[in-house]
C-alpha positions in Angstrom: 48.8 61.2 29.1 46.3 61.9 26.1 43.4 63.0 27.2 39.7 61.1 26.3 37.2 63.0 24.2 33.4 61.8 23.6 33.2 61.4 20.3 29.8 60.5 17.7 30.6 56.9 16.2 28.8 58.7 13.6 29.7 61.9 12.6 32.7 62.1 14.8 31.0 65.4 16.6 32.7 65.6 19.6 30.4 66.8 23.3 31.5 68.1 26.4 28.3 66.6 28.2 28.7 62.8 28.3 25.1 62.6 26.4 24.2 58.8 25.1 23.1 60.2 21.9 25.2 63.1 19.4 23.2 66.6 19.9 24.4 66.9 16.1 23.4 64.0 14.2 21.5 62.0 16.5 24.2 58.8 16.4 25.5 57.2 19.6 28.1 58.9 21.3 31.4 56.9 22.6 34.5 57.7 25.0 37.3 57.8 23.0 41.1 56.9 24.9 43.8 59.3 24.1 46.1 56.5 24.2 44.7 53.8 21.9 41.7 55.2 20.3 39.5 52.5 21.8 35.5 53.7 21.7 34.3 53.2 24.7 31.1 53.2 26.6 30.3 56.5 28.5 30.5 55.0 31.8 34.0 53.3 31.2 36.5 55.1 33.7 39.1 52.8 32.0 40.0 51.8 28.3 38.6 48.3 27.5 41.9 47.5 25.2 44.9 49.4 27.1 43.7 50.5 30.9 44.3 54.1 30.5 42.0 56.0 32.8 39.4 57.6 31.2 38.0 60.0 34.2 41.1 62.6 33.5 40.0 63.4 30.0 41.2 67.0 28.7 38.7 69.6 27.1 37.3 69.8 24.2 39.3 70.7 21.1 37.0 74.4 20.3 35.7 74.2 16.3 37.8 74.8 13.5 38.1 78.6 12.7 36.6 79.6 9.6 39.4 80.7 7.1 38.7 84.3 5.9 36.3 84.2 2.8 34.3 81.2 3.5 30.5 80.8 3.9 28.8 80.7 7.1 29.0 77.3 8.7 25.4 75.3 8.3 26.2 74.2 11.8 26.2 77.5 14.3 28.5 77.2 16.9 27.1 76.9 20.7 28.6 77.7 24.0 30.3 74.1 25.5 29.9 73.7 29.2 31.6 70.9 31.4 29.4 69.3 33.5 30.1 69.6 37.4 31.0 67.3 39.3 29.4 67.0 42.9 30.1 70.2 45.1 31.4 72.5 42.2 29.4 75.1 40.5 28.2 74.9 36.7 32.0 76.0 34.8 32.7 78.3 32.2 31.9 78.5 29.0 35.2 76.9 27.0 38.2 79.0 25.9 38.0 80.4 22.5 34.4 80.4 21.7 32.0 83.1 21.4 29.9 84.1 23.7 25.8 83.8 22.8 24.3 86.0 22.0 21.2 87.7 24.4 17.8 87.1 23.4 16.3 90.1 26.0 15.3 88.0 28.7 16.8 88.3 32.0 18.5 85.5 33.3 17.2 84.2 37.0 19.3 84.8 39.9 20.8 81.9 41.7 18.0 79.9 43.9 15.4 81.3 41.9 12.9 79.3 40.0 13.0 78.9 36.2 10.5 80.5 34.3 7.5 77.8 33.3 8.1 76.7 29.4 6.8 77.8 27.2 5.5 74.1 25.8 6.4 71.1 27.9 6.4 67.9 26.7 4.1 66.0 25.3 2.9 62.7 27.9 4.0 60.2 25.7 7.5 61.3 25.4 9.6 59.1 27.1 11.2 60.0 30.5 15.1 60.2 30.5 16.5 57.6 32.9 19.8 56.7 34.2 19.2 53.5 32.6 19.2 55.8 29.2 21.9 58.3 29.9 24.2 55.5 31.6 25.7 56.3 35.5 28.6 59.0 34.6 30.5 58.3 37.6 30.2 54.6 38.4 31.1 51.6 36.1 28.3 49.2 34.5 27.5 46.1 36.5 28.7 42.9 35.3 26.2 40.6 33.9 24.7 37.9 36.0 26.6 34.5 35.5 24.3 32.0 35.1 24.4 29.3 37.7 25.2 26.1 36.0 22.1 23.3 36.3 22.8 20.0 37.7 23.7 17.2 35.3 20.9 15.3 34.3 20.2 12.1 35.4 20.3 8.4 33.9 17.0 8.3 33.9 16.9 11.2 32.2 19.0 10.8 29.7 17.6 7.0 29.2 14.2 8.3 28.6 13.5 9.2 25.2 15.8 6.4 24.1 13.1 4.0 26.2 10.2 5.7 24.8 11.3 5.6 21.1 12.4 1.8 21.2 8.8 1.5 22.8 7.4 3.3 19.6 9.2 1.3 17.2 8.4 -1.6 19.2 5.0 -1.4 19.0 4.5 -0.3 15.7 6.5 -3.4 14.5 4.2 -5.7 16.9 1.2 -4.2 15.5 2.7 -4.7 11.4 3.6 -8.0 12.7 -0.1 -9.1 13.8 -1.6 -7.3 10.7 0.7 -9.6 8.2 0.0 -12.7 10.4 -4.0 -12.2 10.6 -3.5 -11.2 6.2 -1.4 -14.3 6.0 -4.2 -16.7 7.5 -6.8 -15.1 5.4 -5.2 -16.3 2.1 -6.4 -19.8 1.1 -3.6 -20.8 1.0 -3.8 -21.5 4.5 -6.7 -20.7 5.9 -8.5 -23.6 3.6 -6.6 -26.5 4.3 -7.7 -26.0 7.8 -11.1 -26.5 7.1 -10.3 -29.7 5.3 -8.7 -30.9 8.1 -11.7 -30.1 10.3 -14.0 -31.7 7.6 -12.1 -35.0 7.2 -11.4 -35.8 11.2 -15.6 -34.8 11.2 -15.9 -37.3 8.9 -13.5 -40.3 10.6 -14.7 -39.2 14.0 -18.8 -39.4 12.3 -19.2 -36.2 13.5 -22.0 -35.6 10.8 -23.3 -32.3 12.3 -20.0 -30.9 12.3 -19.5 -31.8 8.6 -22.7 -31.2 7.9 -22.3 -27.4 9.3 -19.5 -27.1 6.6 -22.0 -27.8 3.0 -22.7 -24.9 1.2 -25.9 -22.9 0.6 -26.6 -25.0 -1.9 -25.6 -28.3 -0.9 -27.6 -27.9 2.6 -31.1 -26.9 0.5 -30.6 -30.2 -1.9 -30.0 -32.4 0.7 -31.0 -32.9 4.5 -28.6 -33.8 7.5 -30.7 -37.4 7.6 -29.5 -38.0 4.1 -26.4 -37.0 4.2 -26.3 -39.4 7.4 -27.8 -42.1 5.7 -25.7 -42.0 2.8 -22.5 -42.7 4.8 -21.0 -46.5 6.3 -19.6 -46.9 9.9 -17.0 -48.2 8.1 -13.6 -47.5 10.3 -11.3 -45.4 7.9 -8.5 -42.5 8.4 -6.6 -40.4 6.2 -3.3 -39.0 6.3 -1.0 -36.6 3.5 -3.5 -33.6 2.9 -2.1 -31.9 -0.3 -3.4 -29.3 -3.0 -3.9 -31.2 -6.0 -5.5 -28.1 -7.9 -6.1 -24.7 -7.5 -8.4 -21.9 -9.2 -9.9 -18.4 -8.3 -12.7 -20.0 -6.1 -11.9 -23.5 -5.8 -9.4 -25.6 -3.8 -9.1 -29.6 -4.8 -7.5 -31.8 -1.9 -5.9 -35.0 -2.6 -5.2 -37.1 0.6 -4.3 -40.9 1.4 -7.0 -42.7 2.6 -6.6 -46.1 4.6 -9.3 -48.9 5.2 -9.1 -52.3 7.4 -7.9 -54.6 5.1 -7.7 -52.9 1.3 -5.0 -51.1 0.1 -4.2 -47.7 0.4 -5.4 -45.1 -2.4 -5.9 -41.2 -3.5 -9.0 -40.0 -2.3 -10.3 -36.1 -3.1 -12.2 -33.2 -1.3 -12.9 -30.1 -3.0 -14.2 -26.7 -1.0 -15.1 -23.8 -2.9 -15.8 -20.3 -2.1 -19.3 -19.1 -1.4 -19.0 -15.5 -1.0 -16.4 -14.6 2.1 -16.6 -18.8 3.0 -15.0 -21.6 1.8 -17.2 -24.4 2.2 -18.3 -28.0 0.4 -20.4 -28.0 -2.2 -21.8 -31.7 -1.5 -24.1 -33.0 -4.2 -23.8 -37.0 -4.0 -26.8 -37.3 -2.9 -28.4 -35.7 -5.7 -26.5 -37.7 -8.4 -27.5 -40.8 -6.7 -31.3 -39.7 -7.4 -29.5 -38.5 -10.6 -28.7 -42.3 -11.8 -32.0 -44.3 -10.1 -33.7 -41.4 -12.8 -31.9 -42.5 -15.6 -32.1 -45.9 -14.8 -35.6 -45.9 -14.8 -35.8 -44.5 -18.1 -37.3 -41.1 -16.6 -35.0 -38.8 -18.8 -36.8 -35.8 -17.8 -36.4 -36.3 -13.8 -32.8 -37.1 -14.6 -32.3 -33.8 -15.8 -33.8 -31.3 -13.5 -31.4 -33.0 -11.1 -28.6 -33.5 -13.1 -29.5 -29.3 -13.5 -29.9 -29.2 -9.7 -26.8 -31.1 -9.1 -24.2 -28.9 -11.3 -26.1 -26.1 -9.8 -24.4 -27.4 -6.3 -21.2 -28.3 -7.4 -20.5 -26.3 -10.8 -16.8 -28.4 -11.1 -18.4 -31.7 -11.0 -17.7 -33.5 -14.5 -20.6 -36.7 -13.8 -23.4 -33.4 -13.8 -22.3 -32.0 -16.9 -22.1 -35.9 -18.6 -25.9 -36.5 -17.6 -26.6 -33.0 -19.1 -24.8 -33.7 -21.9 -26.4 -36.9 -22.7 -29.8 -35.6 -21.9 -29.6 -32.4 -24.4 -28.6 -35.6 -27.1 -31.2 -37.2 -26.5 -32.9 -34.2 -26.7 -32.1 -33.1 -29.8 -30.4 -29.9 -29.1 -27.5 -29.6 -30.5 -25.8 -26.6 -29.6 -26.6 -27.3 -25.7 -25.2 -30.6 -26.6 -21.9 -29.4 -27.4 -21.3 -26.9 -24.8 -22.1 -29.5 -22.5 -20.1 -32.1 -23.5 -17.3 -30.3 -23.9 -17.8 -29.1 -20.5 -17.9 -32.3 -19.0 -14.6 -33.4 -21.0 -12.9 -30.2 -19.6 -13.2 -30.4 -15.6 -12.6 -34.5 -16.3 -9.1 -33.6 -17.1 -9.4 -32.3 -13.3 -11.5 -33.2 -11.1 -12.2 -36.6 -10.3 -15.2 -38.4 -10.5 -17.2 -41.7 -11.4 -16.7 -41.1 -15.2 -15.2 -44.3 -16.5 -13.1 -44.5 -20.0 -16.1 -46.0 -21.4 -18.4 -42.8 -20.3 -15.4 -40.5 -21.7 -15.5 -42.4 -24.8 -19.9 -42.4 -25.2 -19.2 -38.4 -24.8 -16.9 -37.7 -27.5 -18.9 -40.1 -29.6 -22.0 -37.7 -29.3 -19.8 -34.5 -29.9 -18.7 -36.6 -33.0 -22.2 -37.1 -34.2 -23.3 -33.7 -33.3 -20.5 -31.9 -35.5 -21.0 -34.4 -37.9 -25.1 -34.3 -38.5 -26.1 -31.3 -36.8 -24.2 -28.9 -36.4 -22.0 -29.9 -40.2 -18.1 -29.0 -38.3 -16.6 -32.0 -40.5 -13.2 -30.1 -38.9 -14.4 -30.5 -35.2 -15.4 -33.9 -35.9 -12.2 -34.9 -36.9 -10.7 -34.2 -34.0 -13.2 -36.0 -31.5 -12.4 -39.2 -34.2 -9.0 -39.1 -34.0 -9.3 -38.6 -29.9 -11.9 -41.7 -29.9 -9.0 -44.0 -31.6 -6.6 -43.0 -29.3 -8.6 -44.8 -26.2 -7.5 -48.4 -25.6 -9.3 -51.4 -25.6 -10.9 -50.8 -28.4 -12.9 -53.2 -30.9 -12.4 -53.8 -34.3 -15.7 -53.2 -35.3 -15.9 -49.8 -33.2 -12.1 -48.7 -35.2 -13.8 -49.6 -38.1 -16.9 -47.4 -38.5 -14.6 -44.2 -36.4 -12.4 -44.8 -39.7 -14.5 -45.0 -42.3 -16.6 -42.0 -40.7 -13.4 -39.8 -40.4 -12.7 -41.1 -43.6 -15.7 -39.4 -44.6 -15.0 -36.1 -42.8 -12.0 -36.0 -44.6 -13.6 -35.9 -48.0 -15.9 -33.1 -47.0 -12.6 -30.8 -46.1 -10.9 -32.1 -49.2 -8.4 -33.8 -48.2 -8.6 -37.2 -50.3 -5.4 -38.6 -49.2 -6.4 -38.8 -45.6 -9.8 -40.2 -46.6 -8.2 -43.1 -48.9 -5.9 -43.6 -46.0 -8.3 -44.0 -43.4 -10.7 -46.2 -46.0 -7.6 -48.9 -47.0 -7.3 -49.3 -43.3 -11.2 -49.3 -42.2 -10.9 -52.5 -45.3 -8.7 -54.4 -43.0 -10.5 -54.1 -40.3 -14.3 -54.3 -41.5 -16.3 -57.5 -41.8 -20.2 -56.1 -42.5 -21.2 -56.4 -46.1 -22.8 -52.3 -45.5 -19.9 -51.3 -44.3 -17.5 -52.7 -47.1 -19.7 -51.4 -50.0 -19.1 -48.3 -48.3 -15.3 -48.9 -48.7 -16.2 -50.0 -52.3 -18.2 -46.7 -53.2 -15.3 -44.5 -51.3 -12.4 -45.4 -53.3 -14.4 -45.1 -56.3 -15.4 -41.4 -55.7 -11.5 -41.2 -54.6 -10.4 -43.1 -57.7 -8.0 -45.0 -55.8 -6.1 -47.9 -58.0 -7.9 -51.4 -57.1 -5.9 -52.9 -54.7 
């Protein structure tokens, strides 16, 4: 049987004393098997790989001899001694290597004490232990096996599966509610609620209630008694609320209103936004006092509260007529035609009490006002040629809008379209002024005589 040696895994140093650590080097020291050449550990008393016994290991092969001529070794050799086992005395020094040499001080007899060092060591040099140096004569212990834990439960196991659903579920709740509460803000939908509420107010005469809905505005210009006053007990409902038009700021309704015995027809309600509200900006009680002014011939009055009126309700086309009309009258041209065409703008829509006839009377004074104020012969061809297009027209009325676009015409240079416009103005003229007008025209146009 080979014998096993303890060997560095190092420097291959081989030790008689079954030392952790190589006396030569310092590397970790391993118990070789004769058989296999398995390292390992120092308290193995069989090979890990082959089961050869370890305990009946053979000595120590003494170090190479140094051939004859060679330097001295850097290593010096020592003395190897076998440690004894239990009940035998300390052995011999191993065969074949010299003995060391005396350093002159006597060595103690046997049960004597040592002789004290000469420098012990220092206290914070660790202690040796068994733990260290390993048990030379009994094997390691095993490792502990872990017991093995009880299966989990299905609670257990169901619970972060619960808890994260729960998350997600409440999280998309709460995203939910936030797009639901954004979605009734938009006007969209959160207007045509109010309509509602204003026009079953109205049916059910639940003038407080409608009242409560006016704007800043509307509520200073005109009292709850008013607006009460102003209204009939007629019996009416209403029925097909739609969005006729829409703008930043302004919603118009259109609905279907139905009386006791008249027909059915379109009716409109228009709320507008007054900072974070929507509410009405009611002014019918102001153009009421806006007309009985007018009527009376007391311009001025008229137009403070034709002022006041468009002040309540900026999209109301009747507030910018009377303010149209009363800067005419007024002799200011250039206020004149910003209002006019601002009245002839929200007409196209939002309803109101302009007739044809009141449309017509305002682009006859933007006419004029291009024409002898403000000298836009271009701009007032355009507000002649939209006067002809109205129907119901008279003959007399086609015939001075001809013969002044005619004129127009000449001031832009463009004689064909005034002779075209003056041959038919002839047909349709019967004044004596107006047709020696004709006559003068085609003779600065040198037309042919027809």
């Amino acid at each position: 049987m080979a014998s096993a040696q303890i060997l560095c895994t190092k420097c291959g140093a081989a030790s008689a004393a079954p030392l952790a650590v190589c006396a030569k080097c310092g590397g970790r020291n391993a118990l070789v098997c004769g058989s296999c050449g398995t390292q390992n550990s120092l308290g193995k008393n069989f090979c890990d790989k082959c089961g050869t016994p370890l305990s009946a290991s053979g000595s120590v092969a003494p170090p190479p001899v140094r051939p004859p001529g060679a330097g001295a070794p850097d290593i010096p050799a020592t003395a190897v001694f076998r440690l004894p086992t239990p009940g035998q005395a300390l052995a011999s020094p191993l065969a074949g290597t010299a003995p060391m040499a005396s350093s002159g001080v006597p060595l103690a007899l046997p049960g004597a004490s040592l002789p004290p060092a000469k420098q012990a060591l220092p206290p914070s040099a660790p202690t040796p232990t068994a733990a260290t140096v390993g048990d030379l004569w009994n094997p390691a212990a095993p490792p502990a096996r872990a017991t093995p834990s009880a299966p989990p439960s299905a609670r257990e196991r169901w619970a972060p599966l619960i808890n994260g659903a729960a998350i997600v579920m409440g999280v998309a709740l709460a995203v939910f509610a936030a797009w639901r509460w954004q979605l009734s803000q938009r006007p969209e939908v959160q207007v045509p609620r109010l309509a509602t509420k204003y026009l079953d107010a109205l049916r059910a005469q639940n003038y407080d209630a409608a009242y409560a809905m006016f704007s800043d505005e509307a509520r200073r210009s005109c009292t709850l008694d008013e607006f009460r006053a102003i209204r009939d007990t007629t019996t009416w409902s209403w029925s097909g609320l739609r969005i006729e038009h829409q703008e930043p700021g302004a919603i118009l309704f259109a609905y279907d209103l139905q009386t006791p015995g008249s027909p059915d027809r379109t009716d409109h309600v228009l709320f507008t936004q007054e900072g974070e509200r929507w509410t009405r900006p009611y002014n019918w009680v102001l153009m009421r006092k806006v007309e009985e002014s007018f009527d009376r011939g007391d311009a001025d009055r008229g137009l403070l509260l034709a002022q006041a009126a468009a002040t309540v309700n900026p999209r109301d086309p009747m507030a910018w007529g009377y303010l149209c009309e009363a800067a005419y009258y007024r002799k200011s041209p250039t206020d004149a035609e910003t209002r006019c065409v601002r009245a002839l703008e929200l007409a196209q829509i939002y309803p109101s009490d302009l007739t044809p006839k009141s449309l017509y009377h305002l682009h006859a004074i933007l006419a004029d006002t291009y024409t002898q104020a403000l000298a836009r012969p271009d701009k007032a061809v355009e507000q002649f040629s939209l006067m002809l297009g109205f129907p119901n027209i008279s003959p007399e009325d086609q015939c001075q809008i001809l013969l002044a676009r005619a004129q127009a015409y000449r001031q832009l240079s463009r004689p064909g379209e005034a002779l075209n416009d003056v041959t038919r103005g002839a047909a349709l003229c019967t004044n004596p002024s107006d047709l020696a007008f004709i006559q003068k025209m085609r003779d600065a146009l040198r037309a042919p005589v027809p």
